[in-house]
N, C-alpha and C positions, 0 to 999 in steps of 0.2 A: 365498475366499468359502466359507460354511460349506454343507455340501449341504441340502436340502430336508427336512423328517423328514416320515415319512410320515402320521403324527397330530398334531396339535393334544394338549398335556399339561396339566393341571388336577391342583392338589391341595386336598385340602379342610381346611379352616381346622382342623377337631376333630383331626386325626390328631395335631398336634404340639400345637394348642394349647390342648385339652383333654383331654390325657392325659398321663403323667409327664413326657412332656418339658417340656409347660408353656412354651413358646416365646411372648413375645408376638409380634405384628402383624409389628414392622418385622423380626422377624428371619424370621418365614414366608416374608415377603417376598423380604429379600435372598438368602436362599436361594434360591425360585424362580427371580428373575433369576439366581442363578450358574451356574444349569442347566439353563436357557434354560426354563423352564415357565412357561407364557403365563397362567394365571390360577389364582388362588386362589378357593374354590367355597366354598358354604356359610358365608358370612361372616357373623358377627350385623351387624347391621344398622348400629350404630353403628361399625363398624369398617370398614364398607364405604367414605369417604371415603379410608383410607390408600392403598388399591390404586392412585388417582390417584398420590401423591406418586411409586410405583415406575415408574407407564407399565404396568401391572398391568389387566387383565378379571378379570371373573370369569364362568363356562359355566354353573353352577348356582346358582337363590336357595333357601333352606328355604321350608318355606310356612307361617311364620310362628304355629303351632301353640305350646302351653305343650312343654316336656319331658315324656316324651319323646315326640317331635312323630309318632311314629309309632304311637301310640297310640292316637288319637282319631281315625278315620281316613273313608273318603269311603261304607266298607261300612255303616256305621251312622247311620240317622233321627237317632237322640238328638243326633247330634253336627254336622249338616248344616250348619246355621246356620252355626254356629262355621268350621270350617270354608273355608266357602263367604266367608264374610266375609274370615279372614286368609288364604286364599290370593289372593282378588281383591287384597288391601292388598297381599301381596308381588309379584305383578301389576305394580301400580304403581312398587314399588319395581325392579323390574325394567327398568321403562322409563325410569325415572330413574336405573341406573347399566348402561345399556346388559347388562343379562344376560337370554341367550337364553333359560333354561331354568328352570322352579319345579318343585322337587318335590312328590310327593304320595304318601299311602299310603294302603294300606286299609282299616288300623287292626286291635286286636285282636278277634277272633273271640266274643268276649263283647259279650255286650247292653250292661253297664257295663264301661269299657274297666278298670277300676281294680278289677272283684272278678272274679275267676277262676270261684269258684262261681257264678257269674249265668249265665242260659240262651244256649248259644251260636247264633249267630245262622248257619245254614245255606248250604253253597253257592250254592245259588239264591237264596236273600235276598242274600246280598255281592255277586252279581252284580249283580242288577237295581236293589241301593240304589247302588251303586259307578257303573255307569252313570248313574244321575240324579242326581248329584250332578255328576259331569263333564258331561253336558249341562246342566249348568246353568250350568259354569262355562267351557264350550268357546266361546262366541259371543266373550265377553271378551276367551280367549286368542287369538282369532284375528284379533279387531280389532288387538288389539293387537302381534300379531305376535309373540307369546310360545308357546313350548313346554311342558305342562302331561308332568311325568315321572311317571309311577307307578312305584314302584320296589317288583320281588322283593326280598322278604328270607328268610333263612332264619331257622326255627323250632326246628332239631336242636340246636342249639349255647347252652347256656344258659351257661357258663362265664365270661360277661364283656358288660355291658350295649352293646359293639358289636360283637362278635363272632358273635353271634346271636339272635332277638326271641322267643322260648317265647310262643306265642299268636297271632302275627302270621296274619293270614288270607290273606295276600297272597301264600304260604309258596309255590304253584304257580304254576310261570312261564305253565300252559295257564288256568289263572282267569285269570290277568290279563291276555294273549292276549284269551280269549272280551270280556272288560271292553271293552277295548279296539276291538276289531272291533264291540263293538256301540255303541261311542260314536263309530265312525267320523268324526272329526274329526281332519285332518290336524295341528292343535297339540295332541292329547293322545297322547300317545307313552309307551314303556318305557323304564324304565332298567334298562338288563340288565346288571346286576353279576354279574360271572363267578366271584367269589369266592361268593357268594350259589345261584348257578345248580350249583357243581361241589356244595357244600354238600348239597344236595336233590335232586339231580335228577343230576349227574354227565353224560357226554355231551354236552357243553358244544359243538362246534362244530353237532354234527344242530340243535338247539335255535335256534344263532344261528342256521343257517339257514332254520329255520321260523319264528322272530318277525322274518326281518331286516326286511319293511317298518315292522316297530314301533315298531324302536330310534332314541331321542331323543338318549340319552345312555348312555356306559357306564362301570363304574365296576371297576379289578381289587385283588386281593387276594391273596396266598396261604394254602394250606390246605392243612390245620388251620393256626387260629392266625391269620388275617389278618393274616400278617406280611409281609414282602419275597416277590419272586417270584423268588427266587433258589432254589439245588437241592436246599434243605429243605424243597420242598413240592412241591403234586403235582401241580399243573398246568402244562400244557406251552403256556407263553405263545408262545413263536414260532408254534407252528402256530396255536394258537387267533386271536392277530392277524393273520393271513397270512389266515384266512377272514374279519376283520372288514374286513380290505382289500381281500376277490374279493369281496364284496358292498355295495361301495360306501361307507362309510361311513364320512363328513365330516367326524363334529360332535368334540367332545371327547374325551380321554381320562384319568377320573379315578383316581388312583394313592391310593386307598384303604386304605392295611393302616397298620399299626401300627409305625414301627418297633423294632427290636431292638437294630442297631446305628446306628452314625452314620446319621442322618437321607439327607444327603448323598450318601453312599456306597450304599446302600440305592437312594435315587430315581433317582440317576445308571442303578445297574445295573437298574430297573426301564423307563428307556428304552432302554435299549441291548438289552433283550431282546424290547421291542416294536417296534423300527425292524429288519420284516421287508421 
């Protein structure tokens, strides 16, 4: 019998399947299964029935935003509606293919998310539009028994439109902390992508420690480069899991990055370095 792993593994649908590898559906899949990972995350919508044919979940829904969904985000009035609207619809969609978790962002740091020159909209403003936008939408998730994710991204890294967000306001893992605590609502949670966190902030186990009641979901990568977390990069994944595991936590783990080489090979040795 095969031993116990010590995380739950997730991979998210873009990494192969919209990026050069260009992978469709059943191959993401059969993949998974070879290596034993439990769900495929961020699925477009219409793709979400194949996961049945494998015996497939999925940990994470998008929250159903235009591209790129991280743009228009929960910091800005102009965009609330909108919003508010497609993440309640992926909500739904959530409940209807059993996934735990919908992400959310803050969105870009500009009044209009689409011109850079537009006036940017203040710490204190992201906050306080950021929290009422999730208390609007927290009754929802809780009814319904869904986990609302806001996710860090990092701002540093302009080189490659998933590599890093130039703009993104959500850039401080302590804003979305303070966001967070002031929406005090046990279904709106962090997703604390480690690749994202070492990116901005570095120190990455202190940090888990201080958002550990926050964390919904997490997501890793290596850096530079969200590539493989193999020893061309510079986070030291054993320890950092070894603290996600002395603080309890449950939920999924998303394998994030890009690959370089065999997909395969790559995600294999990305478990084998997280089963501390």
């Amino acid at each position: 019998m095969p031993q116990p792993r010590t995380f739950k593994y997730s991979l998210p649908y873009w990494c192969l399947g919209l990026t050069e590898w260009n992978w469709d559906m059943d191959r993401i899949c059969r993949t998974a299964k070879e290596i034993g990972i439990e769900s495929i995350e961020l699925v477009p919508s219409e793709l979400l029935p194949v996961l049945k044919k494998y015996g497939l979940g999925s940990a994470l829904a998008g929250n159903g935003m235009p591209d790129p969904p991280f743009a228009k985000g929960v910091n800005n009035p102009k965009y609330h509606d909108q919003v508010i609207e497609c993440t309640r619809r992926a909500i739904d969609e959530c409940i209807e293919y059993a996934i735990p978790n919908v992400i959310a962002f803050t969105g870009y740091r500009w009044t209009n998310a689409e011109d850079p020159a537009s006036a940017e909209i203040s710490r204190e403003e992201a906050i306080t539009n950021s929290v009422q936008a999730l208390k609007a939408l927290a009754p929802y998730a809780e009814e319904n028994g869904i986990v609302i994710c806001l996710e860090h991204l990092n701002s540093r890294d302009g080189s490659h439109p998933m590599k890093g967000h130039p703009g993104y306001h959500g850039d401080d893992i302590d804003l979305c902390a303070e966001i967070l605590r002031r929406v005090a609502s046990p279904n709106v949670k962090l997703l604390f992508d480690i690749y994202h966190v070492q990116v901005m902030h570095g120190d990455v186990i202190r940090r888990m420690r201080q958002v550990a009641d926050l964390i919904g979901h997490v997501h890793t990568a290596g850096n530079p480069g969200r590539r493989e977390l193999d020893d061309h990069q510079e986070i030291n994944y054993p320890g950092v899991m070894r603290e996600l595991k002395d603080i309890g936590y449950s939920g999924f783990v998303g394998h994030e990055f890009i690959p370089t080489r065999d997909p395969v090979e790559g995600l294999s040795q990305a478990i084998q370095l997280c089963e501390v």
